[in-house]
C-alpha positions as CSV (number, residue, x, y, z in Angstrom):
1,X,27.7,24.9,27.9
2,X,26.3,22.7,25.2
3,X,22.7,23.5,24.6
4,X,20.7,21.1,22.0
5,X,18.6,23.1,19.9
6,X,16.4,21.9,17.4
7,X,17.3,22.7,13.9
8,X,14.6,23.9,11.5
9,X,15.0,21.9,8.2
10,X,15.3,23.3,5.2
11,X,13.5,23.2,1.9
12,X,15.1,20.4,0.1
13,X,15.6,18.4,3.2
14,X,11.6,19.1,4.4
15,X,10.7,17.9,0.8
16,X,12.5,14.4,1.4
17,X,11.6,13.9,5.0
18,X,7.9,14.4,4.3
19,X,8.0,11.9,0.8
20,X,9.1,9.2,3.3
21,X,6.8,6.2,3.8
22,X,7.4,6.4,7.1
23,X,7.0,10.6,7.5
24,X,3.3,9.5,6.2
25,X,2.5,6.7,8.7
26,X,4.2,9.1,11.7
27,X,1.7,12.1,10.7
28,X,-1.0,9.0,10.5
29,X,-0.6,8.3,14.1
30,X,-0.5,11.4,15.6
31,X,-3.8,12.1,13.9
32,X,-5.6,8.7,15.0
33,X,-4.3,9.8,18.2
34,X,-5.7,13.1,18.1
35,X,-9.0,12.1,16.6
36,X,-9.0,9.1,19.5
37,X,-9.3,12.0,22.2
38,X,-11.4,13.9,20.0
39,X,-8.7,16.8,19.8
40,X,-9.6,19.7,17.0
41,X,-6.8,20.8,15.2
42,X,-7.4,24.4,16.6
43,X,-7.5,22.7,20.3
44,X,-4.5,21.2,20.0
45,X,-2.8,24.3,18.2
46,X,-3.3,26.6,21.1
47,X,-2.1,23.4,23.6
48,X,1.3,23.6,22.0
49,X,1.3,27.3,20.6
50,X,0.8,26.2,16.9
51,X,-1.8,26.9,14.4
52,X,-3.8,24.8,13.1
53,X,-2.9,24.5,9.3
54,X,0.7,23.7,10.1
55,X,-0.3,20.5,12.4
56,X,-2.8,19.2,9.1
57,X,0.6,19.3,7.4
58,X,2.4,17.3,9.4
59,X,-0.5,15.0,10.2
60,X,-0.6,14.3,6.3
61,X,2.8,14.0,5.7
62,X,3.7,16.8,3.8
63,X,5.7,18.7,6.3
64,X,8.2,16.6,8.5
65,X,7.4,15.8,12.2
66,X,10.6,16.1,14.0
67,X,10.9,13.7,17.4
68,X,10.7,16.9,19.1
69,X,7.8,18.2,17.9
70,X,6.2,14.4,17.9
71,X,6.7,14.5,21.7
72,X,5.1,18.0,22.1
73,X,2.5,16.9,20.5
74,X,1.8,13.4,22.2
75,X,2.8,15.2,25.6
76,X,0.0,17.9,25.2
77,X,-2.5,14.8,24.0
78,X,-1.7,13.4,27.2
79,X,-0.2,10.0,25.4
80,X,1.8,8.0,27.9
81,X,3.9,4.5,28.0
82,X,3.9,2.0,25.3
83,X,1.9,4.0,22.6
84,X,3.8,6.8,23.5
85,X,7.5,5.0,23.0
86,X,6.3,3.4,19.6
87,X,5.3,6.9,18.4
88,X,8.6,8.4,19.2
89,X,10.3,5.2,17.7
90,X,8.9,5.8,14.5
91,X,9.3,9.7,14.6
92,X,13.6,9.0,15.1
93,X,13.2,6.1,12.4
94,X,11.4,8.2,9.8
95,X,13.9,9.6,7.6
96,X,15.8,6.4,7.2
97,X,14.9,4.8,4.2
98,X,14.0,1.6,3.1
99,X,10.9,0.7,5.7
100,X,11.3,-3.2,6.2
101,X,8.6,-3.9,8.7
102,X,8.6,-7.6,10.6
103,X,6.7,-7.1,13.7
104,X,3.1,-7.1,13.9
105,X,2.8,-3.5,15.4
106,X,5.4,-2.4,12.3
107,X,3.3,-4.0,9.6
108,X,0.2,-2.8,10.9
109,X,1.8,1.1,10.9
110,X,3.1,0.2,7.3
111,X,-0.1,-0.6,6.1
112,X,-2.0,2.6,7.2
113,X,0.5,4.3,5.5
114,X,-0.1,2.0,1.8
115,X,-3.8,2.5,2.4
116,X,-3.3,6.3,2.7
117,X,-1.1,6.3,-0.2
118,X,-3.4,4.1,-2.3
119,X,-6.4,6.9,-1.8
120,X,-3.8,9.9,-3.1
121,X,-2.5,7.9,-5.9
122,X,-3.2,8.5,-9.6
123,X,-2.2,5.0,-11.0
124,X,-0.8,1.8,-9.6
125,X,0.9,-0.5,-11.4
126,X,0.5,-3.8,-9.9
127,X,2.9,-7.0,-11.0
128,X,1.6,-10.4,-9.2
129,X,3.5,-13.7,-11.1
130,X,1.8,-15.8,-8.6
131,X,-1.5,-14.5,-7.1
132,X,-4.2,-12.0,-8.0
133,X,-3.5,-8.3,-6.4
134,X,-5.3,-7.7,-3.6
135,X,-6.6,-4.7,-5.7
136,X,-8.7,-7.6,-7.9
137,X,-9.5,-10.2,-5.8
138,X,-13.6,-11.5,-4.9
139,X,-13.9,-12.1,-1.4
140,X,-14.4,-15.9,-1.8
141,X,-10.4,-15.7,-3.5
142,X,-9.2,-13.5,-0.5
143,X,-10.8,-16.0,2.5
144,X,-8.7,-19.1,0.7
145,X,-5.7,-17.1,1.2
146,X,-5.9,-16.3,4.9
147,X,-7.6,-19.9,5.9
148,X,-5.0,-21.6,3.8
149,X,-1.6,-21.6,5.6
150,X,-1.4,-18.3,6.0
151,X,-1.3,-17.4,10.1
152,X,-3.9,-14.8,10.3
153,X,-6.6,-16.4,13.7
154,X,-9.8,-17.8,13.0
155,X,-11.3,-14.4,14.6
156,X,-9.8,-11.8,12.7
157,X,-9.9,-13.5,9.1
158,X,-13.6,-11.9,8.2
159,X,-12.2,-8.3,9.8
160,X,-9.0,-8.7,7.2
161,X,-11.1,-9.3,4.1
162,X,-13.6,-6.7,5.2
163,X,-10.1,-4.6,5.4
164,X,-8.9,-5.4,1.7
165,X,-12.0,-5.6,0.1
166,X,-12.5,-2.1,1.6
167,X,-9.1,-1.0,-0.1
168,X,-10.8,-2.0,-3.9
169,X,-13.0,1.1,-3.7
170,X,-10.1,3.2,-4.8
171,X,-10.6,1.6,-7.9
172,X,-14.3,1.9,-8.3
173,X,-15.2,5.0,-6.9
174,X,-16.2,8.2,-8.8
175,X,-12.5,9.6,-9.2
176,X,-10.8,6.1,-9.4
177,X,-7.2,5.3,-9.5
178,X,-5.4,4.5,-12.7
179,X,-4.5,0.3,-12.1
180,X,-2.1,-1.4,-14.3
181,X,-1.5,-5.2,-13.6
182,X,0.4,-7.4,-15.0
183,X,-0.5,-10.8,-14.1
184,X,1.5,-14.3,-14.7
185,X,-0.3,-16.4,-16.6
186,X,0.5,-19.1,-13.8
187,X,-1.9,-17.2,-11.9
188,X,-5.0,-18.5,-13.9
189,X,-4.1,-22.5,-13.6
190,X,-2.9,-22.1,-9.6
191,X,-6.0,-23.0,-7.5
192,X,-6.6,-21.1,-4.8
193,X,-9.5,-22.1,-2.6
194,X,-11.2,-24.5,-5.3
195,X,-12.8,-24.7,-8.5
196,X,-15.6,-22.2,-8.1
197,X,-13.5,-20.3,-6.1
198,X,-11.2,-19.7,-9.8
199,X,-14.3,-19.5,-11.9
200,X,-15.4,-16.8,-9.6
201,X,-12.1,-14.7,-9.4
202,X,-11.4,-15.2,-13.1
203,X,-14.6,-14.1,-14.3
204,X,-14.3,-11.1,-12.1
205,X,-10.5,-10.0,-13.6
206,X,-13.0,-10.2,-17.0
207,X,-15.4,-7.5,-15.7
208,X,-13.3,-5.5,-14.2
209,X,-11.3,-5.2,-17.5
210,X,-14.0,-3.0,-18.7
211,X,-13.7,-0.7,-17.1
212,X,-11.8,2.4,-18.2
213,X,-9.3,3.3,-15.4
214,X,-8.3,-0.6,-15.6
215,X,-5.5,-2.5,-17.8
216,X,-5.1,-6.0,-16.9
217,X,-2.2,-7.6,-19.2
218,X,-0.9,-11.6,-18.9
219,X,2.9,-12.2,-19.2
220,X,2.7,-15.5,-21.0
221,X,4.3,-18.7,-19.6
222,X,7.2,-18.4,-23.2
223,X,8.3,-14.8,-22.1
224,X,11.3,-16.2,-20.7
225,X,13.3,-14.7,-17.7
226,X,11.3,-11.3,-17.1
227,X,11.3,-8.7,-14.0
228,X,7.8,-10.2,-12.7
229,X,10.2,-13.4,-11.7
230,X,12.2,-11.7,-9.3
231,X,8.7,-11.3,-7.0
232,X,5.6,-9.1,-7.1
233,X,5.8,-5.3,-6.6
234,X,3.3,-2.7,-6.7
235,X,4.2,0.9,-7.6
236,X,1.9,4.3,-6.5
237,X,1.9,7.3,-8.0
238,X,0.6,10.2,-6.7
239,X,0.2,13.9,-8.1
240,X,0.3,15.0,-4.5
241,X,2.7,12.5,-2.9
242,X,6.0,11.1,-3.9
243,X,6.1,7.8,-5.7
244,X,6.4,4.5,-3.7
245,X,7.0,0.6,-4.1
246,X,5.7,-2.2,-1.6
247,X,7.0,-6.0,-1.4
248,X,5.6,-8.1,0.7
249,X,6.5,-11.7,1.6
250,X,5.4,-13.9,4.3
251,X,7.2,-12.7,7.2
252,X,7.8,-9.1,6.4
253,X,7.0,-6.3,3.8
254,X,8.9,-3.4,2.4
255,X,8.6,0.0,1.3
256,X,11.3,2.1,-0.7
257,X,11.1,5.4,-2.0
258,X,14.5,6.9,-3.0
259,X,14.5,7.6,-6.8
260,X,17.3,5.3,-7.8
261,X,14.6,2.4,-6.4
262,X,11.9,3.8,-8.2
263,X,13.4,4.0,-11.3
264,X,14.3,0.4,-11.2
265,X,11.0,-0.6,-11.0
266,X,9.7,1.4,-13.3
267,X,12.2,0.4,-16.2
268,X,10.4,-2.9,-15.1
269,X,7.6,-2.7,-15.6
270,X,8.2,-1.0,-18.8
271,X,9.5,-4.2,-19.5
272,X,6.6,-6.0,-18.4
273,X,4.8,-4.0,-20.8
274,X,6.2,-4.9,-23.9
275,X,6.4,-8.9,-23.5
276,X,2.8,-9.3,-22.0
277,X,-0.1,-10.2,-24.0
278,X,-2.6,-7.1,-25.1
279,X,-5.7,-6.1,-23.1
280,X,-8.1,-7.9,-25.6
281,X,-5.7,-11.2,-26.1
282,X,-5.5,-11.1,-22.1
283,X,-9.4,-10.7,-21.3
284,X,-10.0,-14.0,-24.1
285,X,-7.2,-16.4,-22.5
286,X,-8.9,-15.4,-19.1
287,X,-12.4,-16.0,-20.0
288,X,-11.2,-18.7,-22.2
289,X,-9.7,-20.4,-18.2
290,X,-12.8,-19.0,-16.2
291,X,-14.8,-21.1,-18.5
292,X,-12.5,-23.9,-17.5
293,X,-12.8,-23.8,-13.9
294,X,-16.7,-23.5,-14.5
295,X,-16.9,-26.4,-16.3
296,X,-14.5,-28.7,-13.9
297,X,-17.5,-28.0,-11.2
């Protein structure tokens, strides 16, 4: 008789389930759904005869949540129907890597996940040909955006730039992340919104320049063919967490983590680094264009 048995994982293998993008947005759910019920940790460790320290782990990624332990879990919290089978969905999807997401439900998963990895990361390097990172942008720059052509209702567009402005304060809290960007010069002469709209946004790239834990750098329009061409990308590192790289487009974003990928990206943007202008050239040709905007008023 052929009895399935769940296999404990080991070491190596718990280490690369738990750095998956996915592993993190799995332990993510469980949690909201937890705190939704108002469940304590210790509460929900006697419900399924585990303690309490173990279930933080999984809930913050760094153990792996098998699907069996996902649906002891969601069982004991009394989670039923859809929410139920999306959970489970993602708990049997999350050690396959890369995470394309092109639903709405997927996306929306995926992005919990980026947020929380934004919060543990030590720097981000963020390379944006086209538009300002969402890291940098003034709300006035992000409302263009999702009133202009992009498909995002009337009724939820203040609620999304509440939700990325609220991402920025990894960058200017008291223990702020490291942010690299390297922007495309194209982004200072492409209007977005109108002219005090730029004036606005490229006066703020100048300010946020000083500070400390921020290195904006402009890859010049003569750099020739250079990795920021291929599409924007944004690399986190974390001390605590295993590295990561988002793309987005319109329809569908994409997270990868396997080191081959990361070391792509970062042999990138090492080449990103040594064909963009310098901090000081790059804050003067962005004042130099704020001005401009300003004065076409």
């Amino acid at each position: 008789m052929n009895i399935d048995v769940e296999r404990s994982p080991t070491n190596s293998e718990e280490q690369h389930l738990a750095a998956t993008p996915k592993a993190r947005a799995l332990g993510l759910a469980v949690r909201k759904e937890r705190n939704d019920r108002s469940t304590s940790l210790r509460d929900l460790a006697g419900r399924i005869g585990r303690h309490s320290g173990e279930i933080s782990r999984w809930e913050n990624g760094e153990r792996p949540l098998t699907p069996e332990r996902t649906a002891q879990i969601l069982s004991a919290l009394g989670v039923s129907g859809d929410r139920f089978d999306e959970i489970m969905s993602l708990a049997y999807e999350a050690k396959n890597p890369p995470w394309v997401a092109t639903t709405l439900p997927e996306r929306e998963r995926q992005l919990s996940a980026l947020i929380d990895f934004e919060q543990l990361a030590s720097r981000i390097i963020a390379v944006s040909p086209l538009l300002v990172p969402g890291l940098l942008q003034v709300p006035s720059y992000v409302r263009a955006i999702m009133t202009s052509g992009v498909s995002v209702p009337l009724n939820e567009v203040s609620a999304r730039v509440a939700l990325r402005l609220g991402r920025q304060e990894v960058v200017t809290r008291t223990d702020p992340v490291n942010l690299v960007v390297y922007l495309g010069e194209a982004v200072l002469h492409q209007t977005v919104g109108d002219s005090t709209v730029m004036g606005e946004q490229l006066r703020h790239l100048v300010s946020m320049q000083q500070r400390p834990n921020v290195a904006l750098r402009l890859i010049p329009y003569r750099s020739g063919w250079n990795p920021a061409l291929d599409g924007a990308f944004t690399l986190i590192e974390s001390g605590s967490a295993a590295p990561i790289v988002q793309m987005e487009n319109r329809r569908s974003t994409l997270l990868v983590h396997e080191d081959a990928d990361i070391e792509v990206y970062r042999q990138a943007a090492d080449q990103l680094d040594k064909l963009s202008f310098a901090p000081e050239k790059s804050t003067r040709t962005i004042a130099e264009m704020a001005q401009r905007w300003e004065t076409t008023r």
